[in-house]
Structure formats: C-alpha cells, structure tokens
C-alpha positions in Angstrom: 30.0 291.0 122.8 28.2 290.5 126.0 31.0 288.6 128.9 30.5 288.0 132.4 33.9 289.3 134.0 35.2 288.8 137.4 36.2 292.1 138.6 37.6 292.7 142.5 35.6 289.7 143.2 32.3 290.4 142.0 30.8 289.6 138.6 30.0 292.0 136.1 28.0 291.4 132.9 30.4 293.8 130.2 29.3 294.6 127.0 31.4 295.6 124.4 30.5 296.3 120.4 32.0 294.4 117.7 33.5 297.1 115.9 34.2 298.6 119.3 36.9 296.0 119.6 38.3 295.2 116.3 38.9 299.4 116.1 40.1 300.1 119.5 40.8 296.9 121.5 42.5 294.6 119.2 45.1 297.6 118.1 45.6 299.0 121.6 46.8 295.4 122.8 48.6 295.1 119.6 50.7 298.4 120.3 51.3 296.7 123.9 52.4 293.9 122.4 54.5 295.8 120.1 56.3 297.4 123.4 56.8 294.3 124.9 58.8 292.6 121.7 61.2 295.8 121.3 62.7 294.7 124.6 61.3 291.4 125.8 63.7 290.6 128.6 62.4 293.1 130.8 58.9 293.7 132.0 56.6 296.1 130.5 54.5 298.6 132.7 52.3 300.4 131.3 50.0 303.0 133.3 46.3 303.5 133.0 44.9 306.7 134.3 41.3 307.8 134.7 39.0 309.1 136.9 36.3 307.3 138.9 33.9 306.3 137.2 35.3 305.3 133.8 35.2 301.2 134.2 39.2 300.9 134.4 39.1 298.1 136.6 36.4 296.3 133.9 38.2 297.6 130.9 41.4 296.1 131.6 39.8 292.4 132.7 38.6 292.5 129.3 41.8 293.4 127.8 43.2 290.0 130.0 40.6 288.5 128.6 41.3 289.4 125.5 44.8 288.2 125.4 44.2 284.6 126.3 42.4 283.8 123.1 45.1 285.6 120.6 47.8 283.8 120.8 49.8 286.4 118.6 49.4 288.9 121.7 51.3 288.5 125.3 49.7 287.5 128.6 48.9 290.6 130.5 47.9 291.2 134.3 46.3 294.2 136.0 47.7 295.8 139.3 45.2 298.4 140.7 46.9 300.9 142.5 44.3 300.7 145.4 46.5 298.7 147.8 48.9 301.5 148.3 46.3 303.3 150.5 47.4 304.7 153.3 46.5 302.3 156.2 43.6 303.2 158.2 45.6 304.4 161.2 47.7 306.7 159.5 44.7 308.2 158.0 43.2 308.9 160.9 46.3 310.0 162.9 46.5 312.6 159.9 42.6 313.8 159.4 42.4 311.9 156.1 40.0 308.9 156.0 36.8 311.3 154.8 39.1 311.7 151.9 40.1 308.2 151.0 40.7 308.1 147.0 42.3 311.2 147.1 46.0 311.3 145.9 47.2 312.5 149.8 45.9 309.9 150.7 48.1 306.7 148.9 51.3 305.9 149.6 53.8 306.8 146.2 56.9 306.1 147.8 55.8 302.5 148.4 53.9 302.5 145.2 58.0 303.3 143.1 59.6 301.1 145.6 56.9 298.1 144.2 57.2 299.1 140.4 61.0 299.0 140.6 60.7 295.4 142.4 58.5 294.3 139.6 60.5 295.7 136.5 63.6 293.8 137.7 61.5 290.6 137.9 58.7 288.3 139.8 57.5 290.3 142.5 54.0 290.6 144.9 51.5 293.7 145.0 49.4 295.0 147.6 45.5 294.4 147.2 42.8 296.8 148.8 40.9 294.0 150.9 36.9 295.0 150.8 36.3 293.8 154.1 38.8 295.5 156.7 39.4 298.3 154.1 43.2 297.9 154.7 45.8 297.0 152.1 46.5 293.5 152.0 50.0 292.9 151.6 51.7 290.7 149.0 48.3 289.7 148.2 49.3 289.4 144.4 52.1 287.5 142.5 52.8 289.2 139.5 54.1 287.1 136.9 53.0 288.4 133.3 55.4 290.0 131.1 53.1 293.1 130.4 51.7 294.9 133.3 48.9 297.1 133.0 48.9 299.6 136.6 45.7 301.3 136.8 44.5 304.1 139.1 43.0 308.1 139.3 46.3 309.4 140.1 49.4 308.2 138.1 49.5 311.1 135.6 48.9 313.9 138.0 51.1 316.2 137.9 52.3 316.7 141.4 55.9 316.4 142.4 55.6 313.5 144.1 53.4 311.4 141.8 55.5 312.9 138.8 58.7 310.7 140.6 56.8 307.1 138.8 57.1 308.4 135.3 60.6 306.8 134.9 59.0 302.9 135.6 56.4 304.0 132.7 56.8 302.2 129.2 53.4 303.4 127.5 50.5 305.8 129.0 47.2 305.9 128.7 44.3 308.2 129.7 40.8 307.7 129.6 38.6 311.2 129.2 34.6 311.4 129.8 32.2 313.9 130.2 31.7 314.9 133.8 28.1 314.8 133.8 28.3 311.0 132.7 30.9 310.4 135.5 28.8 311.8 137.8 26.0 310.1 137.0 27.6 307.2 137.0 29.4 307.0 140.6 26.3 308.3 142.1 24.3 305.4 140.7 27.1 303.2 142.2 26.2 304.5 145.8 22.7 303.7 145.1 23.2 300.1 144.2 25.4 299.9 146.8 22.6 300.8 149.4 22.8 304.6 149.8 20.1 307.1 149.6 19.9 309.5 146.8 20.8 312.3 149.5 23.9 310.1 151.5 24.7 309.6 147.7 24.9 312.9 146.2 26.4 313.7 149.6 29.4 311.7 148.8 29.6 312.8 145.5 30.3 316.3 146.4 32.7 315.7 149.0 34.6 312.7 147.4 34.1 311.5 143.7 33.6 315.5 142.5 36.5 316.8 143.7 38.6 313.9 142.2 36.8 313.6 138.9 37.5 317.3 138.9 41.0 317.0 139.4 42.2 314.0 137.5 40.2 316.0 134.5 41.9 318.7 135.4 45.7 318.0 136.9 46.8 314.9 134.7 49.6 315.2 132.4 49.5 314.1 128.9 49.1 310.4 127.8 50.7 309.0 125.3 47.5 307.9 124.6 44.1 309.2 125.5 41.0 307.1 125.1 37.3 309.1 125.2 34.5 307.2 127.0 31.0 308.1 125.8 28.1 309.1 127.1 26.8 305.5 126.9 30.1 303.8 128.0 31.9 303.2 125.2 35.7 303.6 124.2 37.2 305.1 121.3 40.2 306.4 119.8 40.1 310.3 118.7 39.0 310.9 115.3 42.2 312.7 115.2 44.5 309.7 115.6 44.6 306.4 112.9 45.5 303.0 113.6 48.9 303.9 111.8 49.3 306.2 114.2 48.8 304.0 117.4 51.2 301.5 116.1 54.1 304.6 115.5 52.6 306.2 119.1 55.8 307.3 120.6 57.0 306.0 123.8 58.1 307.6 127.0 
C-alpha cells in the first residue's frame, strides 16, 4: 500500500506491504483493541519506544489511519512526547540545548503529571512547535479512547523515567540495526539542508549517542517489533499471532 500521510505537518508518501499489514498491523491494533474492551471506561495508554530513526511518528499515523476504516477496531490518537522538552531557557541556563533529544533534557515530571490528567479523562498535550522550537502548550485535545504515547525514552531504565510505567497499559519497542539507523538520520540532515560533514557531525554528537542508548538502556517491552534493513516491521519469528493476542499486560 502506497498512502500519503500527514505527519507533524508535512506529507510523507508511506509504503507499507500487504502481507506486511495483514501479519503485523491488523493483529497489533487488534491486541489494542483487545486492551481497550477488558476495561472500556477508562483510557488506554499505551507506550511506543524507539530510537531515532525508526518512523514512530509515521508508523503510528498509519495505525490512525488504519483504524478509521475498521470499524471492529477503536479510534486511536498519537501523543509524541516531544512537547515535554525542556524550554529553551532552561536548557541553556543548564548547558543542555547541544543535547536536545536526549532524556536530561525532557521534562518527566510534567510528562506523569499529563498522563495521569489524561487517564482520568479529556485532557490537552503539549506539541513541540517547529518554528520557535519551544513546546506549545495545550496544543492538543485528546479525546480518543486509546492513546498511543510515542518517544526514545519511555522504557529507559533510569529512576526517573522508570516513575511512568504505572500509567502504561501495553508496551511496545521497536529494534533496528544501528547501521540502518544511522544511515537513516544522517540522510535526514541531508534533505534537511546539511552537508555530509555538518551531518555526520550531528550524528556523532546527537543521534549516536541516543540510538546507542535507547538500544542499549531500554527495559523490556511487552512487545518488541524489528525494523529491517529496508524499513519494514515485523513481529519475531519467535512470537505467533496467538501469542500477541495472550501478550501479557503490565
């Protein structure tokens, strides 16, 4: 399936195989859904961890997508985690905006303080805003009954980001080669207007280190999705559909 996708405001032309969706996909959302009906009075959260590079933000449009035409599966909505950035000040008064991405530089408590809001009910989320590279606050209304939060960090195990387990109903980790990754984020910079030195440059000082660590640092999903070296998703060969549907939960 070839599908033009609005993703933070840009479009971007996704392709996705057929089997590739009727094999990972359509069961994944139907676990979600599966969640969401055990206890349907309260929202759902479910957290999607990956390092840069793996087309979270694109994946889970899709999955929106996705939803609107089954009408056996709930509405979903994604909340990136990039509005709880630290604002620029703050980075700055602490040494930190070099670093922007990494987990030191987020704010968690803020983060729990806006999943509890939204697990009781209707609430807003921050959005990163591209063009003063501040979060924007209560940019988003969140109204669907299954959220799908998505960022680098929320499995790492660190004391602090360990505290947002507890408004987690489902995990999931996406794992790629590092060479693809790499490969990948670089070619980003490119497009985006950098040279191949100011882009490797970057690379080594921002998107390596963090692709390093999520690889490295995150705790176990209850679900891990592997990325390809051409981009696509699949479930291990170790785990079967029956499985995913009896996947336990946190």
């Amino acid at each position: 399936m070839k599908i033009w996708l609005t993703v933070n405001g840009l479009q971007i032309e996704a392709h996705y195989h057929d089997d590739e969706i009727e094999k990972v996909h359509k069961p994944l959302l139907c676990k979600l859904a599966q969640l969401h009906a055990a206890n349907p009075a309260r929202r759902t959260i479910i957290f999607l961890s990956a390092p840069p590079g793996t087309g979270k933000s694109t994946l889970t449009t899709f999955w929106e997508h996705l939803c609107r035409r089954d009408a056996d599966l709930p509405e979903i909505q994604t909340l990136p985690m990039d509005g709880f950035h630290h604002y620029n000040s703050w980075l700055d008064a602490h040494n930190l905006r070099p670093y922007k991405g990494a987990p030191e530089t987020f704010d968690v408590a803020k983060l729990a303080q806006n999943l509890q809001r939204i697990r009781e009910g209707d609430g807003t989320w921050p959005q990163y805003d591209r063009q003063t590279h501040d979060p924007q606050e209560g940019a988003v209304q969140v109204t669907a009954p299954v959220v799908i939060v998505e960022g680098n960090w929320l499995l790492l195990d660190d004391d602090s980001w360990r505290t947002l387990a507890k408004y987690c109903d489902f995990s999931l980790f996406i794992h790629a080669p590092a060479h693809v990754l790499r490969d990948r984020l670089v070619g980003r910079k490119l497009a985006g207007g950098l040279s191949q030195a100011e882009a490797d440059a970057f690379y080594l000082r921002t998107d390596g280190p963090n692709v390093q660590r999520v690889l490295e640092n995150s705790l176990p999903a209850n679900l891990t999705l592997e990325m390809t070296e051409d981009g696509a998703y699949r479930i291990p060969e170790s785990l079967t559909l029956q499985t995913l549907n009896h996947a336990d939960v946190p």
